[in-house]
N, C-alpha and C positions, 0 to 999 in steps of 0.2 A: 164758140167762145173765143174771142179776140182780146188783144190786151200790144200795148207800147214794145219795146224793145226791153229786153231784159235785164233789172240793173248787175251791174257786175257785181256789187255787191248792195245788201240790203238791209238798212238798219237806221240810227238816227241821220246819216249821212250819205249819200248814194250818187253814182255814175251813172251812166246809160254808156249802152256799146251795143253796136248791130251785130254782135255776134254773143252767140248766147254763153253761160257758165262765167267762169272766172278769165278773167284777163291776166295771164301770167306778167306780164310789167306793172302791176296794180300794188304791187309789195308795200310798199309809204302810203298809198292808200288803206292797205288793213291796218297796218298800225295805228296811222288817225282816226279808223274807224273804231276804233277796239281801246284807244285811247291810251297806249301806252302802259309798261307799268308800275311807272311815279304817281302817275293819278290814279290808276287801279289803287296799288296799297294804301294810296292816301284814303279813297273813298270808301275804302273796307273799314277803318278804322275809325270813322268819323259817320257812317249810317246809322241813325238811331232802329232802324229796325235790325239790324246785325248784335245790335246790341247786347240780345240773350246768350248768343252764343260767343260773342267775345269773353264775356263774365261765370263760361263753363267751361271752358278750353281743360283738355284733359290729360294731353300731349303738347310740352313745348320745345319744338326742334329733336325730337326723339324721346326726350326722358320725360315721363309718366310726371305732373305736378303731383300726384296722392300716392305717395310710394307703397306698394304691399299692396293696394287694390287692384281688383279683378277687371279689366280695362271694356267697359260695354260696348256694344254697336247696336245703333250708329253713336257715335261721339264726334266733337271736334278737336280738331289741332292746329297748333299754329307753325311751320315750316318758314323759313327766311322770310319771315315778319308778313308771312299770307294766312290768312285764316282758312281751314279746311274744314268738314264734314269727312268723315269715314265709316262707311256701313261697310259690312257683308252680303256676299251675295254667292251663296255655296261655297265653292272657298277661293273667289275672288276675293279681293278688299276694293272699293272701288272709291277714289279720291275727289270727292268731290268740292271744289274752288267754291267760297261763296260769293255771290255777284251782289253786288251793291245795285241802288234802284235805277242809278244814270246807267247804267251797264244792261241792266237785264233786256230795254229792248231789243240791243243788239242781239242779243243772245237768243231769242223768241225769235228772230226777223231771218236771223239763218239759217235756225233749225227745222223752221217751215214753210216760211214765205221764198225763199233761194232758190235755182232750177236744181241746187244738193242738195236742196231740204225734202225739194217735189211735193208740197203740199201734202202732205201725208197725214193721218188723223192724228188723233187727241192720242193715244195709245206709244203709236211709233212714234210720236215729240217726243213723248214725256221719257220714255228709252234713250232718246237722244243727246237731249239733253240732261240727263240723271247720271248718265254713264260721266260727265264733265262737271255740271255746275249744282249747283244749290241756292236757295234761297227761301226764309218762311215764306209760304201760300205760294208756294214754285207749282204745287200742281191743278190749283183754281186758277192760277195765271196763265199755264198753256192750254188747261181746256175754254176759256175765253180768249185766249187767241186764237185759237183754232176754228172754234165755234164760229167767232164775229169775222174770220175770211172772209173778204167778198168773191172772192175767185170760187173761194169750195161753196159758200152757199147758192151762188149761182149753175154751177158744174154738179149740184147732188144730184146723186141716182133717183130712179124712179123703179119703185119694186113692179116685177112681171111674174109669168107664169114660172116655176119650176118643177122637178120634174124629182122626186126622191133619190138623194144623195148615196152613191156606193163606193165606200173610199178601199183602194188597194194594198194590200202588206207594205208594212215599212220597210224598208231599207236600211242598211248603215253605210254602204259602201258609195262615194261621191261620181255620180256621174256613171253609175249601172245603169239604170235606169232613167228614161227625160222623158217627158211631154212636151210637142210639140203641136204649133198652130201656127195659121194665119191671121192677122188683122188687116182690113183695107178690104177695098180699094180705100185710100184714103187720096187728100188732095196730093197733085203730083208737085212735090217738093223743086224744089228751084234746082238740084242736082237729078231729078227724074224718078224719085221713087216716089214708088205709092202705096207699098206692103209694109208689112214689119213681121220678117219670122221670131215669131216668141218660142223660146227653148227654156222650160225648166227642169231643173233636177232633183230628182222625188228626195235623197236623202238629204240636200242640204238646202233645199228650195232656194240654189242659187239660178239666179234667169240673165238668159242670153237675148236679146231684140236685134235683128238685123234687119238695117232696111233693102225691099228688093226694089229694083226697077217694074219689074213684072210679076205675075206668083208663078212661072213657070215651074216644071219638077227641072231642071238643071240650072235655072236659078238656086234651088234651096237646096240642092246636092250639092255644087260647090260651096256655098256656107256650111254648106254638115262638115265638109271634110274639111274646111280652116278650121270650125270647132273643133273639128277629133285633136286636129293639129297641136293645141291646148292645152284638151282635158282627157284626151283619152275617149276609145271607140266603147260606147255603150253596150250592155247584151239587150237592151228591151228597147222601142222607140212606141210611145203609145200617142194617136194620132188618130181626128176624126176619121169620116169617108169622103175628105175633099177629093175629088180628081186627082191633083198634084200628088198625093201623098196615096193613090193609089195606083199610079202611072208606072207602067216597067224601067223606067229610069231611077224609081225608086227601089223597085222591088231586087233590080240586080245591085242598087248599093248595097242595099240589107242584105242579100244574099253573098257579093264577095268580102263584106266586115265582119258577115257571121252576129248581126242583129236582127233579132225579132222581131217582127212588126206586130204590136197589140191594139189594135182597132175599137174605140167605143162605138156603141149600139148607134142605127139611127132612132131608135126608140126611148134607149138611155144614154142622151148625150152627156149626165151628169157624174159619168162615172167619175169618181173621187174628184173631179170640180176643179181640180189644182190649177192646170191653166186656164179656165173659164175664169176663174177670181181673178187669178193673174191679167187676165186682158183687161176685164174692167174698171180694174188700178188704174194700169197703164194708159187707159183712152184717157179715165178723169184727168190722171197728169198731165197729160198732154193738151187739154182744153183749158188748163188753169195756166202756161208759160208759151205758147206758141203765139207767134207775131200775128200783126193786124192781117196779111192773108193765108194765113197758117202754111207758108212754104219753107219754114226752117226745121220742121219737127223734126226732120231725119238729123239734122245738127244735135241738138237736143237730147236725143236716146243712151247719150253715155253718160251724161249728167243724172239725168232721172233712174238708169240703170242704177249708179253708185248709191244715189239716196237711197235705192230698194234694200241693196245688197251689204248696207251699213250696218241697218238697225236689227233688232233681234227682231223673228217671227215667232208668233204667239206658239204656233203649232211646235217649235223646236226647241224655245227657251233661249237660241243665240243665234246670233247675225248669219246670214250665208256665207257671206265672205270668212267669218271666224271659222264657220263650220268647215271650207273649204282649205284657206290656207293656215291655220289657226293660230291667226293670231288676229289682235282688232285693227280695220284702216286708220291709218290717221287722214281724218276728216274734215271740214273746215272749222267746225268748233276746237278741235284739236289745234288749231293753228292761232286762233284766238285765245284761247288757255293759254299756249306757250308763249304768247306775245306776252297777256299778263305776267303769268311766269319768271318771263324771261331767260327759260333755261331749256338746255338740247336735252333729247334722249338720250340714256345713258348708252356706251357702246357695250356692242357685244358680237363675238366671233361667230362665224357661221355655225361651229360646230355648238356653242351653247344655244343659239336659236335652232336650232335643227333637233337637240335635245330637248327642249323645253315644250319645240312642236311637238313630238313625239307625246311625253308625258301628257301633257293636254288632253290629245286627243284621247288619250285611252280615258283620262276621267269624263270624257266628257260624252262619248258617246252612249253610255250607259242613262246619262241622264237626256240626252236626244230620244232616246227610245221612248222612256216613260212618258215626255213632254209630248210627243208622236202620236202613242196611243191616247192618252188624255182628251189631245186636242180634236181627235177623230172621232172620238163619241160625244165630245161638246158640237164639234161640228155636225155632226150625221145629227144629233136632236135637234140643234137648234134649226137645222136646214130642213129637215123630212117634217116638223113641227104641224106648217103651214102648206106641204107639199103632198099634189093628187096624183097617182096615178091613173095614166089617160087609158082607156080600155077599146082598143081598136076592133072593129066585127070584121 
């Protein structure tokens, strides 16, 4: 799959730049592109389809219009003359902007079609953009944009043989335990690589892509040890029976960091599948944004990492990145909000972020688990459904 140069940015208005992601000097161009927000609040108030919920607003600038009633979710409210939506979501509250119809392509064109969108399905938009914006038929809108992609309809999968799913104990602790791989040989990038080590992490399924020059084992030992560098030295590393990853280069890292090496079968390469899904995300992403001779993808992998690492995964119910540093990235929809907006994040001292991460996590890990297990026995059925066991003589 080939395609032009990547627009820097993507919506009713667009650049092109030989270099892939956002162009940090583009700043006046989001603003034009996002339209300012004189014309936002003009257009909010003047969309006949916004019109139901301008005529319920239930909150004006903090104080309840129905005084003494019991305040529902979702509801809207109207904030320094912007209209909102406000649902719950456990015990987030989650604010959602509503976009007028001039606005919403934008809003659809970043959140999936951008190399931070990374073409990502119908499921992960709709996350995306829900955690920021609103609008009625906001969610038959993204799954026809998603759907009508020409990039994804041409880059779909084609289903093969599998092999019965055996997913492994969950985890809560970040970066105990990774799965690791190879992908490539791939074309050799204009800088010389042509692998990408994929590293996930079972409890927060946050993933690391490094590109190699070669798949040698001390290629992928020095990338392990900038990772520890990071995140900290894992106790388990679960990995097929590639050569590299059974090579004594390997076996004395694991031996002097005091990591395990857990090997899938060559029989049942699908033990719990984590990074097997993982890879064949990452190929489609990369066939739907890489230049006409595919020699920039190693450029490419921090953008499409971010897109991964944004959105919640179904298995866990919240973002990696949340699960990780916790709290949410700010994203490019993030930055398109605030241009509407027009307003900074509130400040706050390390020590009340440092408390509020704390707090977080403790509620939140509870519901990681259940989401964990849920998602393992959805998985293991819907995978083992259609899946033979091969009987070797």
């Amino acid at each position: 799959m080939t395609c032009g140069p990547i627009p820097v940015l993507v919506g009713n208005q667009t650049s092109q730049s030989n270099e892939p992601g956002i162009n940090v000097g583009q700043a006046e161009e989001l603003l034009e592109l996002a339209g300012g927000p004189g014309n936002f609040k003009r257009a909010q108030w003047e969309d006949p389809t916004l019109l139901e919920a301008r005529n319920n607003v239930q909150v004006m600038d903090g104080i309840m219009t129905q005084a003494g009633k019991i305040l529902p979710y979702p509801h809207f409210e109207v904030a320094s003359k912007l209209l909102y939506r406000v649902e719950k979501r456990g015990t987030d509250f989650i604010k959602q902007l509503l976009v007028p119809q001039n606005f919403r392509n934008t809003v659809l064109s970043l959140a999936h079609n951008h190399v931070l969108g990374g073409h990502l399905g119908v499921d992960k938009t709709k996350e995306r953009v829900l955690r920021r914006f609103y609008w009625p038929g906001v969610l038959a809108a993204i799954k026809n944009f998603c759907t009508s992609c020409p990039k994804c309809q041409l880059t779909a999968p084609t289903p093969g043989f599998r092999g019965p799913l055996v997913p492994l104990p969950i985890l809560d602790i970040p970066f105990e335990r990774i799965a690791m791989d190879l992908v490539g040989p791939l074309v050799k990038s204009a800088r010389g690589h042509q692998y990408i080590l994929v590293v996930l992490d079972y409890a927060t399924r946050y993933p690391e892509a490094m590109p190699l020059r070669n798949s040698s084992a001390k290629s992928i030992a020095k990338e392990l040890v900038l990772m520890f560098s990071r995140v900290g030295i894992p106790k388990e590393i679960l990995t097929d029976q590639g050569t590299p990853f059974m090579s004594r280069v390997m076996r004395e890292l694991c031996k002097l960091m005091g990591i395990k090496q857990l090997r899938t079968s060559v029989y049942h390469p699908q033990t719990d599948g984590l990074v097997e899904r993982f890879n064949k995300t990452l190929k489609s992403m990369l066939r739907k944004v890489i230049d006409r001779d595919g020699r920039n993808w190693d450029l490419l992998l921090p953008y499409l990492m971010f897109s991964i690492r944004e959105v919640p995964q179904a298995s866990t119910g919240f973002s990696p990145f949340e699960l990780l540093y916790g709290r949410h990235p700010r994203g490019l929809l993030d930055v398109v909000k605030e241009t509407w907006e027009q307003e900074t994040t509130p400040y706050r001292s390390v020590i009340e972020h440092i408390s509020q991460m704390q707090e977080r996590m403790e509620a939140v890990i509870p519901l990681v688990r259940e989401h964990m297990r849920k998602a393992q026995e959805a998985q293991r059925y819907s995978y083992n459904k259609n899946a033979r066991l091969r009987v070797f003589q």
